[in-house]
N, CA, C and O of each residue as an XYZ file, in Angstrom:
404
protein
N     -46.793    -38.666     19.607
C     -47.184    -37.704     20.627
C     -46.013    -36.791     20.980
O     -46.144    -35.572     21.092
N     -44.875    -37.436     21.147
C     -43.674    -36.518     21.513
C     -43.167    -35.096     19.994
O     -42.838    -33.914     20.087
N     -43.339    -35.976     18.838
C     -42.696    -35.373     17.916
C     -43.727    -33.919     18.138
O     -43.267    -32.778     18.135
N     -45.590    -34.346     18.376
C     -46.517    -33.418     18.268
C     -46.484    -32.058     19.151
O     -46.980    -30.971     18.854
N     -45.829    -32.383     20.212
C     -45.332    -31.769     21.465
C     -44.092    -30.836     21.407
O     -43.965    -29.765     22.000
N     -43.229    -31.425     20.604
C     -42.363    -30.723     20.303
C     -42.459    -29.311     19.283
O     -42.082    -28.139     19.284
N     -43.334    -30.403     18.307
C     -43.638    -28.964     17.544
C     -44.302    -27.818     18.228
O     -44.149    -26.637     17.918
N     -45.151    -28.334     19.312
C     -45.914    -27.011     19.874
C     -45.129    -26.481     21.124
O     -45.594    -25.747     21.996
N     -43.976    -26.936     21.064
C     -43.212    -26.598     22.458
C     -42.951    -24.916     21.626
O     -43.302    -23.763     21.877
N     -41.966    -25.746     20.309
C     -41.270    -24.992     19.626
C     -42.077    -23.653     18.767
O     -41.311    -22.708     18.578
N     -43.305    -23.480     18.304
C     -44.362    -22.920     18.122
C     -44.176    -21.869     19.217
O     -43.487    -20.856     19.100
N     -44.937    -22.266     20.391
C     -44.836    -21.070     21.460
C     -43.388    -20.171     21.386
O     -43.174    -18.962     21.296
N     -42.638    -21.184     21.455
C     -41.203    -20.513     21.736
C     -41.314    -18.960     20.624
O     -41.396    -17.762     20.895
N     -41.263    -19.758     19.271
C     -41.039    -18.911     18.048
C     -42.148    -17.854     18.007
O     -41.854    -16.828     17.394
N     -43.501    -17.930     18.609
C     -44.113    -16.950     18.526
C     -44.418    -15.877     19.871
O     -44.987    -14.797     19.710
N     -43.889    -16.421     21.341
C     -43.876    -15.845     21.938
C     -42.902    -15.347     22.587
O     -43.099    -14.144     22.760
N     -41.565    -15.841     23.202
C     -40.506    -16.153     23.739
C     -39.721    -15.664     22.682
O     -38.675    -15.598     23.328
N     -39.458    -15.334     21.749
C     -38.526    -15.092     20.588
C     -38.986    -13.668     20.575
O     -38.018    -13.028     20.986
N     -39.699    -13.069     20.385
C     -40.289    -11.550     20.701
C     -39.579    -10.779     21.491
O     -39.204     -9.687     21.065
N     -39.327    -11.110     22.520
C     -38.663    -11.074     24.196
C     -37.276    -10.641     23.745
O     -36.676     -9.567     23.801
N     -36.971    -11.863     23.274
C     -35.908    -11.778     23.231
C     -34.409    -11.685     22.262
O     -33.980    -12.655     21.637
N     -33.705    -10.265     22.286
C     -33.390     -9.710     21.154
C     -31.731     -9.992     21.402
O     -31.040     -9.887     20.389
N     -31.134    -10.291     22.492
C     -29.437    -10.710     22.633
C     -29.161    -12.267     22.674
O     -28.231    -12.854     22.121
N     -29.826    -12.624     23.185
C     -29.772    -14.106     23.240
C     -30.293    -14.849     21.649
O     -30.726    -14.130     20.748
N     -30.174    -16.279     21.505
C     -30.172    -16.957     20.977
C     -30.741    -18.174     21.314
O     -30.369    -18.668     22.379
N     -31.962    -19.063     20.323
C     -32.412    -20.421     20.903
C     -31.290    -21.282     20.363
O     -30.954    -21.267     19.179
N     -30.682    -22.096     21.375
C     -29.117    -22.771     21.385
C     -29.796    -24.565     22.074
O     -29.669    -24.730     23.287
N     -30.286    -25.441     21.451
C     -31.055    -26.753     21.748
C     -29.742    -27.587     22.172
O     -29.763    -28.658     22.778
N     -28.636    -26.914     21.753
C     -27.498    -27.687     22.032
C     -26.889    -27.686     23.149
O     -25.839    -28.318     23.264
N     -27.595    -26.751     24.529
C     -27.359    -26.932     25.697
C     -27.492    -27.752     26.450
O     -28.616    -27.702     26.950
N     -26.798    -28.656     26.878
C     -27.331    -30.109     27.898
C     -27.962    -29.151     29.019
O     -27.834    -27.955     29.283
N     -28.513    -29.941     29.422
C     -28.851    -29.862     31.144
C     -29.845    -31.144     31.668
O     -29.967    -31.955     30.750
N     -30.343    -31.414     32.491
C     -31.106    -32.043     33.151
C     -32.104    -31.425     34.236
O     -31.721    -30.658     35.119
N     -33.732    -31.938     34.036
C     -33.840    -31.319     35.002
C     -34.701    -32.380     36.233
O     -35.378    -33.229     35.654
N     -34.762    -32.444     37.326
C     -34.319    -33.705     38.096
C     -35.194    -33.122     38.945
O     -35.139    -31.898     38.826
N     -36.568    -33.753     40.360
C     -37.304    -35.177     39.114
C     -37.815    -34.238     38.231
O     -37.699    -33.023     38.393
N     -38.455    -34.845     37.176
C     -39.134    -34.165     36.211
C     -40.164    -35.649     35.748
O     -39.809    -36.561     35.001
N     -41.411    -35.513     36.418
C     -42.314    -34.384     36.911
C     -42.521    -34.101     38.208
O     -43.270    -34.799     38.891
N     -41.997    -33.237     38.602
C     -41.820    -32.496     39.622
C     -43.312    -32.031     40.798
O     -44.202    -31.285     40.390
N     -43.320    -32.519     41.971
C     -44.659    -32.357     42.997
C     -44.160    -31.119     43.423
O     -44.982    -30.256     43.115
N     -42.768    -30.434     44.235
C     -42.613    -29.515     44.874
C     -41.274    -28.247     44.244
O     -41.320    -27.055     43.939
N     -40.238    -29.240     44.277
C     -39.004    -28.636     44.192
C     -38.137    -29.638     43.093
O     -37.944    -30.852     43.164
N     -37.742    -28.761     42.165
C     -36.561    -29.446     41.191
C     -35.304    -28.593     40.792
O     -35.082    -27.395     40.615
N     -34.667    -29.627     40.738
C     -33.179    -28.745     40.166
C     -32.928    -29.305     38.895
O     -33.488    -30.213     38.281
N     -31.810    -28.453     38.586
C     -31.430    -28.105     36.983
C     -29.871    -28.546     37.138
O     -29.167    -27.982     37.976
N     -29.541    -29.207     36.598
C     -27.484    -30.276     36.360
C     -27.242    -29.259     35.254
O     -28.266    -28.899     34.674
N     -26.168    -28.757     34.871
C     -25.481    -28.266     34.135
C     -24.747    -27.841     33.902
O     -24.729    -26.798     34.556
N     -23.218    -27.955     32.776
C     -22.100    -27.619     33.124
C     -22.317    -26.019     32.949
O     -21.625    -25.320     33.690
N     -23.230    -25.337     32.024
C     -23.228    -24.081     31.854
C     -23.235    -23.119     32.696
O     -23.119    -23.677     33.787
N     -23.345    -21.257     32.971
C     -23.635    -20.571     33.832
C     -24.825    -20.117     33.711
O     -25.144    -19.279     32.867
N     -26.055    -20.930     35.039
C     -27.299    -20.059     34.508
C     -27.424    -18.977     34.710
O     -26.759    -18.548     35.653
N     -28.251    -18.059     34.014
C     -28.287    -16.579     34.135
C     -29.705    -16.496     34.837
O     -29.946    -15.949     35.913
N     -30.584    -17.146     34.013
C     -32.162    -17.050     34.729
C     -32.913    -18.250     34.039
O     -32.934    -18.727     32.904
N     -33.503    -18.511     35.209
C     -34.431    -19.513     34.890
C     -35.990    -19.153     34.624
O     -36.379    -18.531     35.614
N     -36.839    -19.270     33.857
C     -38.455    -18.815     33.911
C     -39.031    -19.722     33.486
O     -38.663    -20.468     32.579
N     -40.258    -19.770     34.255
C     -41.330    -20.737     33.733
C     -42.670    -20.338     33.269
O     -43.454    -19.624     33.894
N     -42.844    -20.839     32.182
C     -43.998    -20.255     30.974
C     -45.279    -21.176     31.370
O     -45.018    -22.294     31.815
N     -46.134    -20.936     31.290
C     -48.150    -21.890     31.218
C     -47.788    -22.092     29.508
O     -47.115    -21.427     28.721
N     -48.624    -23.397     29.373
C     -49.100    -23.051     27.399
C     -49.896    -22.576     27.120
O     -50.745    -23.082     26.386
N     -49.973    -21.112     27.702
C     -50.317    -19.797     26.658
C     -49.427    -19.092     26.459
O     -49.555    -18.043     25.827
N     -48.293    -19.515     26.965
C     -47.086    -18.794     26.984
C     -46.980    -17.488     27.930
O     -46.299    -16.517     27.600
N     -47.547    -17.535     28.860
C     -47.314    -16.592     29.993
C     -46.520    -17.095     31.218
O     -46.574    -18.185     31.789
N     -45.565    -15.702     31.532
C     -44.773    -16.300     32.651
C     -45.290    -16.672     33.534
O     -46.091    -15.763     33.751
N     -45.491    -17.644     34.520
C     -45.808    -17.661     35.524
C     -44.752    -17.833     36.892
O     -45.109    -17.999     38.058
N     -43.540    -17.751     36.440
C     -42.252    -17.901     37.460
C     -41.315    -17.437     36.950
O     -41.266    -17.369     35.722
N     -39.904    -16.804     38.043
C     -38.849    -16.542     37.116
C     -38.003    -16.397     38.566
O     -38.050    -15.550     39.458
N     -37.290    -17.497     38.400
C     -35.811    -17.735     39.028
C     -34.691    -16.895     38.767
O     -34.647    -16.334     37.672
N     -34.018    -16.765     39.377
C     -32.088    -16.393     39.091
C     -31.349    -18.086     39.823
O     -31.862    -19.143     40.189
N     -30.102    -17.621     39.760
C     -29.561    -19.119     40.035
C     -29.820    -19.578     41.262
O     -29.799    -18.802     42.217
N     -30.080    -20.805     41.402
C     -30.369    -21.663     42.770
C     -29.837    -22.408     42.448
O     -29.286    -22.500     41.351
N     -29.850    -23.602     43.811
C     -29.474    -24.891     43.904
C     -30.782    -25.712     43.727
O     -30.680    -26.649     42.936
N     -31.968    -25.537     44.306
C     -33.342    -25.431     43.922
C     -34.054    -24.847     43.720
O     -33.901    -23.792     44.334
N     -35.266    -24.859     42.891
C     -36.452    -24.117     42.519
C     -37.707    -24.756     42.834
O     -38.010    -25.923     42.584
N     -38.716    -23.485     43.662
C     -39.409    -23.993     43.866
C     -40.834    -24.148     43.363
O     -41.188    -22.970     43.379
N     -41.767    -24.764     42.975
C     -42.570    -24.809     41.997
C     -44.162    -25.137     42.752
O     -45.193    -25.280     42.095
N     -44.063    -25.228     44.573
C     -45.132    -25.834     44.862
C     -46.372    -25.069     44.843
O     -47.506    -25.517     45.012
N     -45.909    -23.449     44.541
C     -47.310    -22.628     44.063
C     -48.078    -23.027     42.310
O     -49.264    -22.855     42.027
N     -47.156    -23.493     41.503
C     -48.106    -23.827     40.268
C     -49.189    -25.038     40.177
O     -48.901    -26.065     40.792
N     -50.046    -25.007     39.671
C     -51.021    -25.624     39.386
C     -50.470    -26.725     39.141
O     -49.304    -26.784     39.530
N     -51.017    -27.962     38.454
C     -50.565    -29.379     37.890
C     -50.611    -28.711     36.484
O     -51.329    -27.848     35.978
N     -49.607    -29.421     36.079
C     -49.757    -29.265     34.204
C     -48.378    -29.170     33.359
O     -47.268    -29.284     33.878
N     -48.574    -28.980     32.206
C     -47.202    -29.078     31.574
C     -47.100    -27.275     31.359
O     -48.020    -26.475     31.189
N     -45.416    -27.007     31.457
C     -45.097    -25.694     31.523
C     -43.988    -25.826     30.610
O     -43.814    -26.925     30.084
N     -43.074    -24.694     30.298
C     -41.823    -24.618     29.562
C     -41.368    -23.843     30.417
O     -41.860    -22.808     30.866
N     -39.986    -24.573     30.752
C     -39.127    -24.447     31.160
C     -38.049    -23.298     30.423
O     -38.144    -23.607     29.235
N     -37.350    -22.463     30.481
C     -36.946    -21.742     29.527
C     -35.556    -21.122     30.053
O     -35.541    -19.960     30.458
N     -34.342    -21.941     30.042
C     -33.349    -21.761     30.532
C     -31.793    -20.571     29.975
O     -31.024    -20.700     29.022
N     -31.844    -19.766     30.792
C     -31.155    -18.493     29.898
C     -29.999    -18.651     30.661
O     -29.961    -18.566     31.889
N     -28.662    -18.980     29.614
C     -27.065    -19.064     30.240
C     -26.575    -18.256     29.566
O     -27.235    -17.631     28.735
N     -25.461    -18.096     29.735
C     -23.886    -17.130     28.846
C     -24.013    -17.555     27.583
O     -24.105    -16.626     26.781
N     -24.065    -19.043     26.944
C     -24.233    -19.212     25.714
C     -25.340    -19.387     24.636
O     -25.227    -19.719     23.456
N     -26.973    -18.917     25.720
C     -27.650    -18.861     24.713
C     -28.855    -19.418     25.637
O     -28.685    -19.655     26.833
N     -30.054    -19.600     24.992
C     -31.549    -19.995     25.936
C     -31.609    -21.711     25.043
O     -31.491    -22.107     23.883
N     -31.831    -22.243     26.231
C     -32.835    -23.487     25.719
C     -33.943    -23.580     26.234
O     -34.153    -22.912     27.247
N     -34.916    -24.372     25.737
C     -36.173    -24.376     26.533
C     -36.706    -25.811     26.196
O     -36.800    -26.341     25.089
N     -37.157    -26.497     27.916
C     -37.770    -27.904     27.673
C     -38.796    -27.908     28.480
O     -38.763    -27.124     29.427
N     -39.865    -28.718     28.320
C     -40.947    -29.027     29.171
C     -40.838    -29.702     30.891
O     -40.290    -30.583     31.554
N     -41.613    -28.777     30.967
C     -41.892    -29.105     32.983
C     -43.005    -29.747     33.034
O     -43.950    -29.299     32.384
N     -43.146    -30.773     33.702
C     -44.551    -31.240     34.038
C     -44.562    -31.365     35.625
O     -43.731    -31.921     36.343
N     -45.630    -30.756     35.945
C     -46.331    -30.052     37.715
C     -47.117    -31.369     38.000
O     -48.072    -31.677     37.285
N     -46.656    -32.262     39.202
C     -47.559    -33.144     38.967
C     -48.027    -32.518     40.913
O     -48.986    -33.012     41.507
């Protein structure tokens, strides 16, 4: 189930999210954490990096949020469900799954 997930994380990314975006780079080698995850209201993001922007995608790949840096983010307007997370720093974008519980 995870490996299946991944592929379709990575799918969206490459066919929608990669379009977007023409300076940056998908960089998987970014740690971060994102804490709780799955998240009822408000979550934060650990990382030694500098975030630039944070956005959050539906799986149709539409934005439905888009942060700049916080200490928290708040998420209690989205629906329940799994989202992508899509984290843009100085060294490049990673992107991992949010789940809205």
């Amino acid at each position: 189930m995870k490996k299946r997930l991944l592929i379709i994380l990575l799918a969206f990314y490459s066919f929608g999210f990669a379009q977007n975006q023409t300076e940056k780079q998908l960089n998987q080698d970014i740690t971060f954490a994102i804490y709780p995850n799955p998240v009822h209201q408000v979550f934060h993001i650990k990382t030694d990096e500098v975030i630039v922007k944070v956005k959050i995608f539906n799986i149709l790949g539409k934005q439905v949020e888009q942060f700049d840096t916080q200490e928290k983010y708040d998420v209690s307007e989205l629906k329940r469900g799994i989202y992508l997370l899509h984290l843009e720093t100085a060294s490049g974008i990673a992107v991992r799954k949010l789940v809205v519980k």
